[in-house]
C-alpha positions as CSV (number, residue, x, y, z in Angstrom):
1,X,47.5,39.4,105.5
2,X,49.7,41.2,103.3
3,X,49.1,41.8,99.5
4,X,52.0,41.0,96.9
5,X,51.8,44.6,96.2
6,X,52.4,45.8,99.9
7,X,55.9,44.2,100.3
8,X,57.6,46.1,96.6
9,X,56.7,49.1,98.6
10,X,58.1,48.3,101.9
11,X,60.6,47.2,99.6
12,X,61.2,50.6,98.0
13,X,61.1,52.3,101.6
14,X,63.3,50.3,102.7
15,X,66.6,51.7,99.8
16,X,65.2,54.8,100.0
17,X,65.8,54.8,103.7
18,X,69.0,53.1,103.0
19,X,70.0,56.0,100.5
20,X,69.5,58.2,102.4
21,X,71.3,57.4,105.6
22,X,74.0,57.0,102.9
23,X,74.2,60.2,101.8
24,X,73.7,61.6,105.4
25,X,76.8,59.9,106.2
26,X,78.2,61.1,103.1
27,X,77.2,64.8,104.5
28,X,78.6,64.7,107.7
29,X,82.0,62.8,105.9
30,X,82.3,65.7,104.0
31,X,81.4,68.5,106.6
32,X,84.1,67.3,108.9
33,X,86.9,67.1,106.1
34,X,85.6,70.6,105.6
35,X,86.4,71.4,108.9
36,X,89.5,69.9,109.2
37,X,90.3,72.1,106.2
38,X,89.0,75.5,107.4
39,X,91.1,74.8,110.9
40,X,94.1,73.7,109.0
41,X,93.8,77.3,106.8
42,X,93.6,78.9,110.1
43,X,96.2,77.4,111.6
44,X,98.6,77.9,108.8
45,X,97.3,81.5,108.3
46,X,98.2,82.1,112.0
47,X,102.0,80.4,111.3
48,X,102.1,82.6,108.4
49,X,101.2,86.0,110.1
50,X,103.2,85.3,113.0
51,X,106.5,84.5,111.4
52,X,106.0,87.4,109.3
53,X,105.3,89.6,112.1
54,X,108.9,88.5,113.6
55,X,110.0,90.1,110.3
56,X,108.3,93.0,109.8
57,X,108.5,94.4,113.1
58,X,112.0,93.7,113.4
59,X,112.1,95.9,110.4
60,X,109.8,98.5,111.3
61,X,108.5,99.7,107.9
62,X,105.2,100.6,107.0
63,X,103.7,100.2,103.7
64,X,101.3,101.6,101.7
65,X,98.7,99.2,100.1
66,X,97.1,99.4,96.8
67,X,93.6,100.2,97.4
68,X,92.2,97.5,94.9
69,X,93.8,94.2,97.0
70,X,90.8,94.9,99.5
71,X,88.0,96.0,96.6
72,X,87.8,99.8,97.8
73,X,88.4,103.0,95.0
74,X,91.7,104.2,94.3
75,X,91.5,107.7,96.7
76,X,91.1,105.4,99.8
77,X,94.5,104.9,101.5
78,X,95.5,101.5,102.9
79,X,98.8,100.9,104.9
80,X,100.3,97.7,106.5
81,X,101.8,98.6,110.1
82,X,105.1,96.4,111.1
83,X,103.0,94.7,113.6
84,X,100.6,93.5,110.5
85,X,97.7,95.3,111.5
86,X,96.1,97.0,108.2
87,X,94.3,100.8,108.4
88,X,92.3,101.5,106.0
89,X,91.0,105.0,105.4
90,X,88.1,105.2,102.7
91,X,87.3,108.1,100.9
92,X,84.4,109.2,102.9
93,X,87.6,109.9,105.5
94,X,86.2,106.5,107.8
95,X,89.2,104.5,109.2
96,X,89.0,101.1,110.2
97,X,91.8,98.6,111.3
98,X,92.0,95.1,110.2
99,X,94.5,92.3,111.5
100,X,96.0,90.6,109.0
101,X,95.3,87.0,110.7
102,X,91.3,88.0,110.1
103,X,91.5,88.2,106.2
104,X,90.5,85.3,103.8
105,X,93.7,83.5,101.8
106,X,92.2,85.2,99.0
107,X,92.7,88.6,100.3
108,X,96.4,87.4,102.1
109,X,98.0,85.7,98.9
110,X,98.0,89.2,96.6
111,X,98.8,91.4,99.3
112,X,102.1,89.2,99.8
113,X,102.4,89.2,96.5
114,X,102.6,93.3,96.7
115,X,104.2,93.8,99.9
116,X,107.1,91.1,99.9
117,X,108.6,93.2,97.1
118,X,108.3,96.3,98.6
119,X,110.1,94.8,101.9
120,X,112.8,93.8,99.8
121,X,113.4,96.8,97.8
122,X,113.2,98.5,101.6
123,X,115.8,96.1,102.8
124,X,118.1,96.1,100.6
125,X,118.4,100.4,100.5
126,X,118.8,99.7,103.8
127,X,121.5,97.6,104.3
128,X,123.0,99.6,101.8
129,X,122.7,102.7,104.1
130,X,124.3,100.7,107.2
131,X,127.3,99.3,104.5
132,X,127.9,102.9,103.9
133,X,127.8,104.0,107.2
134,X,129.9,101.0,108.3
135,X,132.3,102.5,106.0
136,X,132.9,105.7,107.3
137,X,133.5,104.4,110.9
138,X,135.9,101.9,110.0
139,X,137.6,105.3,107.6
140,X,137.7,107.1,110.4
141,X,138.6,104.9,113.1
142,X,141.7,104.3,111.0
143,X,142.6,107.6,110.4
144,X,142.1,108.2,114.4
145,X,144.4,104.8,114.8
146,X,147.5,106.8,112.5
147,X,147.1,109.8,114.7
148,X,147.1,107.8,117.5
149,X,150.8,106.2,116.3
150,X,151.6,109.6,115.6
151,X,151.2,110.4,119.3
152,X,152.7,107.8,120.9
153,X,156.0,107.8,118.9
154,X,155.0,105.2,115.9
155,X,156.4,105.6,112.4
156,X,155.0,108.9,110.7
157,X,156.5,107.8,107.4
158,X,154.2,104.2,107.5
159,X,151.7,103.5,104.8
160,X,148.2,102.0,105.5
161,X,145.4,101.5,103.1
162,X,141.7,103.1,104.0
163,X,138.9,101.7,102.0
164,X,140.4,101.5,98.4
165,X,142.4,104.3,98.6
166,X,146.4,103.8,99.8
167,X,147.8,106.8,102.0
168,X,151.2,107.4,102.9
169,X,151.4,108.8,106.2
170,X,153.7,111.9,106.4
């Protein structure tokens, strides 16, 4: 026979058991939103680093990295290759190479936030390299064009303009 004072424990067993398969569930609810997470961060890091890598190697600079983004001292020498991979020489002269799809956000976000700049500062001295180069082939392709009316019996006396300057062709 059971006592009155047997079925408040049974009782009590009972929500504890109930609690915790609550907070079990509650766990494993939460560990795979966690997971979810950490394969969506991959993902997108991946998406990230690839479409970047269409960039940069396109481009084919190399950068040099401030030492501190990846926590070493300020004589170690850090450089981002235009396929993304990352060599890092410490000051005891070790190298190592990293991929940039292996760091955590937390290492990715500031060196973006150092690099990007860099890249554009590298681009636009660039383009302004091909613009002047540009330039002088189009000067001198017209100046080979005059000579070439010259030759075959145009008008010497004509006037063209070259870049901003206007010539009068004697």
């Amino acid at each position: 026979m059971q006592s009155a004072e047997d079925t408040p424990q049974t009782s009590d067993i009972a929500e504890q058991t109930q609690q915790t398969l609550k907070k079990l569930e509650s766990l494993i609810s939460e560990s795979l939103q966690l997971y979810e997470l950490d394969n969506q961060k991959a993902n997108t890091t991946d998406e990230l680093v690839n479409s970047l890598r269409v960039i940069t190697e396109y481009l084919g600079f190399s950068v040099n990295v401030l030492p501190a983004i990846f926590d070493l001292p300020a004589d170690s020498n850090v450089i981002i290759l235009p396929n993304l991979d990352i060599v890092i020489r410490k000051s005891n002269g070790k190298t190592e190479k990293r991929r940039l799809d292996q760091l955590e956000p937390e290492k990715i976000t500031p060196l973006l936030e150092y690099i990007v700049p860099l890249f554009l500062t590298m681009i636009q001295k660039e383009k302004t390299s091909m613009v002047e180069k540009i330039t002088f082939l189009r000067d001198v392709t017209s100046k080979l064009k005059q000579m070439q009316n010259i030759k075959t019996g145009g008008s010497p006396a004509s006037s063209d303009t070259v870049g901003d300057v206007q010539t009068q062709n004697v």
